[in-house]
C-alpha positions as CSV (number, residue, x, y, z in Angstrom):
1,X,-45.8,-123.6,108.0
2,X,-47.3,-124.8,111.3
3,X,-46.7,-121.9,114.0
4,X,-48.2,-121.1,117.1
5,X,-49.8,-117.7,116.8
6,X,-49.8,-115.0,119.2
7,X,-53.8,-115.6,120.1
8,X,-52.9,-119.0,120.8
9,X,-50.7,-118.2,123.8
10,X,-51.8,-118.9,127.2
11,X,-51.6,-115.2,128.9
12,X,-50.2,-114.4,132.0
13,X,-50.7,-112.2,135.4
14,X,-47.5,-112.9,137.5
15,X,-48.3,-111.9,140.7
16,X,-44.7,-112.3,143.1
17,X,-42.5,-112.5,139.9
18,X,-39.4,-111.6,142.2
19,X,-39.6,-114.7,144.6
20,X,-38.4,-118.3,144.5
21,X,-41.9,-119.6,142.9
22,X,-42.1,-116.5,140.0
23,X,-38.6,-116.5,139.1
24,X,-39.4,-120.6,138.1
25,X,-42.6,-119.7,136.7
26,X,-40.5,-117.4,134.5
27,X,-38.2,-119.9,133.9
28,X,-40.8,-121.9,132.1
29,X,-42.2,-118.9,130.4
30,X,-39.3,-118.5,128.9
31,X,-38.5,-122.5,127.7
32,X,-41.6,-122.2,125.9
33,X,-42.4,-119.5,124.6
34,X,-44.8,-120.5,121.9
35,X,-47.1,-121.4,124.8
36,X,-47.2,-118.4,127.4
37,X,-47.0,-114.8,127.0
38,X,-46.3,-112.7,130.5
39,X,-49.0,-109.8,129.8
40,X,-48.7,-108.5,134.0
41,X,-45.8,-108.8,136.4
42,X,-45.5,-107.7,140.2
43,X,-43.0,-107.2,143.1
44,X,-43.1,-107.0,146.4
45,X,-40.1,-104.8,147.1
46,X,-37.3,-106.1,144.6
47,X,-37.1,-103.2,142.2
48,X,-34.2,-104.5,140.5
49,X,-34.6,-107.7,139.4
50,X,-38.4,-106.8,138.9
51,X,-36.6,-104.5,136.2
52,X,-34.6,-107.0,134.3
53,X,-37.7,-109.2,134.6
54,X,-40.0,-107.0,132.8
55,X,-37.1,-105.8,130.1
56,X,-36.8,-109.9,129.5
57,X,-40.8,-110.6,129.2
58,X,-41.8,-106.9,128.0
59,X,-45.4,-106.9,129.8
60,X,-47.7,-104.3,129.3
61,X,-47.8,-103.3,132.8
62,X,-45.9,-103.7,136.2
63,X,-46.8,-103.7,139.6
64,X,-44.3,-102.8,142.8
65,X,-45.9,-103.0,146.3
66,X,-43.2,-100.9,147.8
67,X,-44.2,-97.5,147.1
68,X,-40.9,-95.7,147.7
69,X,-39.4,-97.7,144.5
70,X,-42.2,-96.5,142.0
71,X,-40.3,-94.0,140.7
72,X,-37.2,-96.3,140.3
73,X,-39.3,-98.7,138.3
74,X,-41.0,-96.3,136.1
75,X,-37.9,-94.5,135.5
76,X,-36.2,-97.7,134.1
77,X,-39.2,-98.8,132.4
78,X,-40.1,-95.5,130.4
79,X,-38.4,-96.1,127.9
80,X,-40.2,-99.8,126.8
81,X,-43.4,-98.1,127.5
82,X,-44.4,-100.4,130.2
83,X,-47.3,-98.9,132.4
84,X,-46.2,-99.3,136.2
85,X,-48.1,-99.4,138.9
86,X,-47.7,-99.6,142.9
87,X,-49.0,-99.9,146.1
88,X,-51.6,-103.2,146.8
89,X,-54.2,-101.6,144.6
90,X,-51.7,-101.8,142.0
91,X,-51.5,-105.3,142.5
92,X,-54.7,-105.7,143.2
93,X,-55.7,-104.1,139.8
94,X,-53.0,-105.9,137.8
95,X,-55.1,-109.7,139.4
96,X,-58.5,-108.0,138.3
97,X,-57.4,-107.1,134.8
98,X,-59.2,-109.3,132.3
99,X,-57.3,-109.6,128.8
100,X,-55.4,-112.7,130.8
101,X,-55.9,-116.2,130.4
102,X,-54.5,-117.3,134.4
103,X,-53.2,-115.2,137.2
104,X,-50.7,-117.3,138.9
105,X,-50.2,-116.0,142.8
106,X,-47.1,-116.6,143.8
107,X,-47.1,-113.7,146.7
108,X,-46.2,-115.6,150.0
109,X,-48.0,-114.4,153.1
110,X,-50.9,-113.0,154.5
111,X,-50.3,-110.3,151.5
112,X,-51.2,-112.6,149.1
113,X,-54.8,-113.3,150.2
114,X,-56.6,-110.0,148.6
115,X,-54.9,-110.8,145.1
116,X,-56.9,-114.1,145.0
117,X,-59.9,-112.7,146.1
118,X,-60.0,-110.1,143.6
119,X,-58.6,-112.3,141.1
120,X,-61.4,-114.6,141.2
121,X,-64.2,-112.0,141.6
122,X,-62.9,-110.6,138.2
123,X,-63.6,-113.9,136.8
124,X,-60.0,-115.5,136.8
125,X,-59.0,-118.7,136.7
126,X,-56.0,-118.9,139.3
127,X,-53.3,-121.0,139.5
128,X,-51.8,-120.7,143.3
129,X,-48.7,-120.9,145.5
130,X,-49.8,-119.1,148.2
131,X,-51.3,-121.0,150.9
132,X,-53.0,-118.2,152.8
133,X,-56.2,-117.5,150.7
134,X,-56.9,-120.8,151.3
135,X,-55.9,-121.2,155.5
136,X,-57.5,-117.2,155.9
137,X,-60.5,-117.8,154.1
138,X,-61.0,-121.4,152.3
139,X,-65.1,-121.0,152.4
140,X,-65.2,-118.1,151.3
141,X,-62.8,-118.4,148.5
142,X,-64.8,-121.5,147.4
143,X,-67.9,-120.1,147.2
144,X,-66.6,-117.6,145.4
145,X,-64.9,-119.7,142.8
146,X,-68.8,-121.8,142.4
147,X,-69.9,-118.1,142.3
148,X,-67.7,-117.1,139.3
149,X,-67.0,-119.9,137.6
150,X,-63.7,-119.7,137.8
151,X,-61.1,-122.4,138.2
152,X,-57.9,-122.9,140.6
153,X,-54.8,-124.6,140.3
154,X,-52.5,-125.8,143.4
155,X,-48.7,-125.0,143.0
156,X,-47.7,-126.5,146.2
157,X,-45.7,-129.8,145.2
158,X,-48.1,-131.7,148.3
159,X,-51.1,-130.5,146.7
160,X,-50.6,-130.8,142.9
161,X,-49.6,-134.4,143.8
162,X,-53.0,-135.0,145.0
163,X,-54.3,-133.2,142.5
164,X,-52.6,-135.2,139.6
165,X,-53.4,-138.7,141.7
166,X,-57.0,-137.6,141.7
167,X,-57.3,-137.4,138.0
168,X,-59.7,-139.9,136.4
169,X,-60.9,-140.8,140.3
170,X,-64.7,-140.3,141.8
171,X,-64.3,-137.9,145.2
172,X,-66.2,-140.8,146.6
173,X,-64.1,-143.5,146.1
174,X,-61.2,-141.3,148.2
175,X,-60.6,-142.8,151.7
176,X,-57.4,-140.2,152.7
177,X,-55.2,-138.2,151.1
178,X,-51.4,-138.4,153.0
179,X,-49.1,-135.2,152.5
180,X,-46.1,-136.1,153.1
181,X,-43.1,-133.7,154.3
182,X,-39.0,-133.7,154.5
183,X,-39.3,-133.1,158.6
184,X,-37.2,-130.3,158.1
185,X,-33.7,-129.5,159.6
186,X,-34.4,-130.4,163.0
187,X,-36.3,-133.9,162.9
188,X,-33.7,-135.3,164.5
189,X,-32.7,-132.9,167.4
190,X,-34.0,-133.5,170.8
191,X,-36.9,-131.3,171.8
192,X,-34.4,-130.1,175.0
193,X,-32.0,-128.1,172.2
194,X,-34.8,-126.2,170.3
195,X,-34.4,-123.6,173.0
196,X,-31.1,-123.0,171.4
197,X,-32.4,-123.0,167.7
198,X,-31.3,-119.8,165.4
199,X,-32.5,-118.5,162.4
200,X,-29.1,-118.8,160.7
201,X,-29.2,-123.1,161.2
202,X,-33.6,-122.9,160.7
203,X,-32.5,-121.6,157.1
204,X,-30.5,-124.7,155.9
205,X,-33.4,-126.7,154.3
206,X,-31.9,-130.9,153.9
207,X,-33.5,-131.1,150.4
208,X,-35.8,-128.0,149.0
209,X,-34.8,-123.9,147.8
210,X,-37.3,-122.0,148.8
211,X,-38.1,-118.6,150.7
212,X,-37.3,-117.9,153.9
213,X,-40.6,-117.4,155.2
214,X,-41.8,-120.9,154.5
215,X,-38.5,-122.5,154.7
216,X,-39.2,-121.4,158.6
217,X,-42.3,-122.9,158.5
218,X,-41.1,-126.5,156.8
219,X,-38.5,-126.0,160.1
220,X,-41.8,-126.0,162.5
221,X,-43.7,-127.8,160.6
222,X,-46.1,-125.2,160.3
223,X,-45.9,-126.2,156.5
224,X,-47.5,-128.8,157.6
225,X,-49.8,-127.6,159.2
226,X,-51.2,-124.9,156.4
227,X,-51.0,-127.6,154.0
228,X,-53.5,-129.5,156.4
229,X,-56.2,-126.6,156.0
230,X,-55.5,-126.0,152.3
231,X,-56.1,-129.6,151.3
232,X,-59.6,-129.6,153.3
233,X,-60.8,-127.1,151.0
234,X,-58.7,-127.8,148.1
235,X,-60.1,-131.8,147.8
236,X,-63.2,-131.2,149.7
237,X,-62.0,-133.3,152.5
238,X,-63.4,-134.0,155.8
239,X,-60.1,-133.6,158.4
240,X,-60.1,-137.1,159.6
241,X,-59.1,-137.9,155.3
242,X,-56.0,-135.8,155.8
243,X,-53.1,-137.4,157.6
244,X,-48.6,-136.2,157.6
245,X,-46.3,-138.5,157.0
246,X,-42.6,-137.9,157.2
247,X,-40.7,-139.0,154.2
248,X,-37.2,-137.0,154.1
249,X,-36.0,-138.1,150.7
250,X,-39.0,-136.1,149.6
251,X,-39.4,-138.1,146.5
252,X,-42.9,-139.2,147.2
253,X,-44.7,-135.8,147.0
254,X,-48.1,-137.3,148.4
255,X,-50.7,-140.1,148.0
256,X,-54.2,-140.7,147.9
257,X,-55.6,-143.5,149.5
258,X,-58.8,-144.9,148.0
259,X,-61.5,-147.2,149.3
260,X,-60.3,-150.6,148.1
261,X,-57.3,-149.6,149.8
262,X,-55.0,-149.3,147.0
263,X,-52.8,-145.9,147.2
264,X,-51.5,-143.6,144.3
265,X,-48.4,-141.8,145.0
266,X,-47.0,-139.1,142.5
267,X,-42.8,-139.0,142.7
268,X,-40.5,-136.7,141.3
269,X,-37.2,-134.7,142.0
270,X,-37.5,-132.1,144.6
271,X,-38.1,-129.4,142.0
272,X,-41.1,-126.5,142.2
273,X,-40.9,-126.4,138.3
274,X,-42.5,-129.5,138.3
275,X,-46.0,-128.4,139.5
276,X,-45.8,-125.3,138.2
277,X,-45.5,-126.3,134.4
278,X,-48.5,-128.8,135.2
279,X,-50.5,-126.4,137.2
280,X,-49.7,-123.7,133.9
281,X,-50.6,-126.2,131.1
282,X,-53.3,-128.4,132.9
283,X,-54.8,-130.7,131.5
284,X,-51.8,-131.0,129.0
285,X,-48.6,-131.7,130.5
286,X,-45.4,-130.1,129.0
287,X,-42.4,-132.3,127.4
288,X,-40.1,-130.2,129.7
289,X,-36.5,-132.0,130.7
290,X,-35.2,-130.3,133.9
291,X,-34.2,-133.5,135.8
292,X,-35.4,-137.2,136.3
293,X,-35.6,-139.6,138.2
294,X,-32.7,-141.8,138.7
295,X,-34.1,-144.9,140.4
296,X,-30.6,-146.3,140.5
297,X,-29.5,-143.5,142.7
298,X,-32.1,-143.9,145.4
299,X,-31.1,-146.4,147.8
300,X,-34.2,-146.1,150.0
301,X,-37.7,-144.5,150.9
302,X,-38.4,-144.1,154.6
303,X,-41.4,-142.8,156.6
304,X,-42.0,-141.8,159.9
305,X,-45.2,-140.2,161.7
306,X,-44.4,-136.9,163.0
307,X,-43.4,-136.3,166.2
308,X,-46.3,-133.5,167.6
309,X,-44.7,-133.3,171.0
310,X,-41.6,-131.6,169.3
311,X,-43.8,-129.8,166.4
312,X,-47.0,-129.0,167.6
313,X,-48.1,-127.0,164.7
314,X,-49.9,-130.1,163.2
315,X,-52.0,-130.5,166.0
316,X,-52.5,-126.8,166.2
317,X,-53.9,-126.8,162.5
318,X,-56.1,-130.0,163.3
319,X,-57.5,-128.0,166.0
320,X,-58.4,-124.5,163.9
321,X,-60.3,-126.8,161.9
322,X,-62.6,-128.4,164.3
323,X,-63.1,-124.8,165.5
324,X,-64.0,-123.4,162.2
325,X,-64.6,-119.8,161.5
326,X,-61.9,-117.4,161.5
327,X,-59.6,-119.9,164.1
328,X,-57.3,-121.3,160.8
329,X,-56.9,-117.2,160.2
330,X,-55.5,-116.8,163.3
331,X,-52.8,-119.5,163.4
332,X,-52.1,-118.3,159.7
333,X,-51.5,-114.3,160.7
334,X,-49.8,-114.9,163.9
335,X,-47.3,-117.5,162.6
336,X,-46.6,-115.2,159.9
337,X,-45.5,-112.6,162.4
338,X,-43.7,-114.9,165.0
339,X,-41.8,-116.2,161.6
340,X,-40.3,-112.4,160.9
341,X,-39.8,-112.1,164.6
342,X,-38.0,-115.2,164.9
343,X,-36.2,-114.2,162.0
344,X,-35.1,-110.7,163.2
345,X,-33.9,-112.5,166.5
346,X,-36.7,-111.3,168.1
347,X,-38.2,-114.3,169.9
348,X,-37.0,-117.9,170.0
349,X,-37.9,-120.9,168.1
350,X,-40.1,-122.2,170.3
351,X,-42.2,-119.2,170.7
352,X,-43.0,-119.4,167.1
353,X,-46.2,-121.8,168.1
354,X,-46.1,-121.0,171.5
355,X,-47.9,-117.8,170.1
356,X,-50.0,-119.2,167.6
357,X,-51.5,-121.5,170.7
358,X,-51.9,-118.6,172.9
359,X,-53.6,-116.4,170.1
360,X,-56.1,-119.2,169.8
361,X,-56.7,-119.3,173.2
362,X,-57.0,-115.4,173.3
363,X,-58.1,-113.8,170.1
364,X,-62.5,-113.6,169.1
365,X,-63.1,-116.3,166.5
366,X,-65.7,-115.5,164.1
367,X,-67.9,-118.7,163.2
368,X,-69.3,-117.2,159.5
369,X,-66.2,-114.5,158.4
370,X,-66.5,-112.3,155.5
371,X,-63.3,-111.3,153.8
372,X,-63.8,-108.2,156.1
373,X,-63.7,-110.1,159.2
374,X,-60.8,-112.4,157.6
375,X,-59.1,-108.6,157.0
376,X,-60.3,-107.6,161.2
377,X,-58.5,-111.1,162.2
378,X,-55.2,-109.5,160.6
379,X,-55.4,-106.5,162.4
380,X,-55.9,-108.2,165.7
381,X,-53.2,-110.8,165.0
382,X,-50.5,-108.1,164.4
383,X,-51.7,-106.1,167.3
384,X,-51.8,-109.4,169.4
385,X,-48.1,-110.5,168.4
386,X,-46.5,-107.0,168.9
387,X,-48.0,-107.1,172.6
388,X,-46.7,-110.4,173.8
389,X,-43.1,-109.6,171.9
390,X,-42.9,-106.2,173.8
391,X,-44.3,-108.0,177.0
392,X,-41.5,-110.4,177.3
């Protein structure tokens, strides 16, 4: 008899099991299960479902960030003898452990950035969701993957389209990548009634689930935007290769362009599973049916170029990466903040990159950051966005 043994498992470090990315990464955990083994999971704040998570996958250990629901967890988890852990050294030692095969980080926000980094100084190969270790501090993340040896893998559907267009190519045969992007909810609304924009109508996505963090962000096109910075340092790109494209079928997930001018796209439903199971299981794919293609049910693919006047987050990110240093950082942290602001009614929709701008404009930008002065930028940033929200 032919069976997969237990050795022969991929093992995995879940980092944001609780969220819209882990819970699909879980989902293909647990379609094949001859192929992954879930040896570390951890929360952000969702006790409960990281409960019924960890009594599904029995890891050895968990992780909960909010401290006040330790006990909560490690009551309900005594009894399966799972270790828990809490706090972001919990976290942070759950990404550093080594008797894993990948960590996947699917933390969204600023939060997320420390996991990587000690992820990958522990030796890790990475697959990742979250777009801030790359916006805070691409370079440093880089030369810390050459450092170690290690490996990453892009979750983002824009990105692991590239990624899988880019397979069998020479870098120096690329002329552009092109991300393309739904345009959000509001592509279509004049500019004069995004004063009048709420949080409630910025949530309804036209065509992707996701959290509501970045489901703000595709509303801005900040999304965008940090996609921009992440694919400089993901491909090695120079920014002039990376241009936006609004496609709102999102079908196409992104193309590369190469020098004879011939373009590779990579299609597929609107579905995060997608590159996740290839980002898991690279360089094999998996023979995983969640839904096709029905080429008889598209009736078209459009494009359009994005309209910066109403979303100037694009040229924002353009701009924090001619600047350099710790300017990408900046717009990363502050946009995080205005996001939960806007979200909390707060401040307006408009004030989301109105903010971001000024901070740019305002804030010290460091030209060759450590992690520390990535860390210093956070600090400012919060202190910088609490000011001008209590100022107004």
């Amino acid at each position: 008899m032919n069976m997969t043994s237990e050795i022969d498992k991929k093992r995995l470090t879940l980092l944001g099991s609780t969220g819209s990315i882990g819970q699909n990464t879980l989902r293909i955990v647990s379609t094949k299960p001859e192929l992954f083994e879930i040896v570390y999971l951890s929360a952000g704040k969702n006790a409960g479902l990281l409960i019924d998570q960890a009594k599904q996958f029995h890891p050895k250990a968990v992780a909960i960030a909010d401290e006040t629901q330790f006990r909560t967890v490690e009551t309900a988890l005594k009894s399966d003898g799972i270790e828990v852990l809490h706090g972001r050294e919990g976290i942070y030692e759950l990404a550093e452990r080594a008797d894993v095969d990948l960590v996947v980080n699917a933390i969204v926000g600023v939060e997320g950035l420390m996991p990587s980094y000690r992820a990958i100084s522990a030796g890790k190969d990475i697959a990742l969701s979250n777009k801030e270790s790359l916006v805070m501090a691409g370079d440093i993340i880089y030369r810390l993957l050459a450092e170690k040896k290690a490996r990453l893998f892009p979750i983002d559907s824009e990105h692991s389209a590239i990624w899988q267009c880019l397979q069998g190519e020479k870098p120096e045969t690329v002329q552009r990548v092109i991300l393309t992007g739904s345009g959000g909810p509001f592509r279509e609304l004049p500019l004069e009634n995004f004063a009048s924009i709420t949080p409630e109508s910025a949530l309804k996505h036209p065509t992707w689930k996701m959290g509501k963090k970045i489901t703000i962000d595709s509303a801005t096109l900040m999304n965008k935007g940090l996609e921009i910075i992440e694919a400089r340092w993901l491909f090695n790109l120079r920014p002039e290769q990376i241009d936006v494209v609004i496609h709102p079928q999102s079908i196409i997930h992104s193309m590369v362009e190469f020098i004879d001018g011939s373009v590779k796209a990579q299609l597929g439903v609107p579905d995060m599973k997608l590159p996740i199971q290839y980002a898991l299981n690279f360089p094999e794919r998996l023979a995983l049916r969640w839904e096709y293609l029905d080429f008889g049910k598209i009736n078209q693919l459009t494009f359009e170029l994005p309209d910066i006047r109403k979303f100037p987050a694009i040229r924002l990110a353009y701009e924090t990466l001619k600047r350099g240093g710790t300017a990408s950082a900046i717009l990363n942290v502050v946009n995080e903040l205005s996001v939960y602001a806007f979200l909390e009614h707060r401040i307006g929709f408009t004030d989301i990159t109105d903010l971001v701008e000024k901070a740019l404009g305002f804030l010290p930008i460091v030209d060759h950051p450590t992690i520390s002065d990535v860390l210093r930028t956070v600090e400012f940033g919060m202190e910088f966005v609490e000011k001008q929200i209590h100022s107004k």
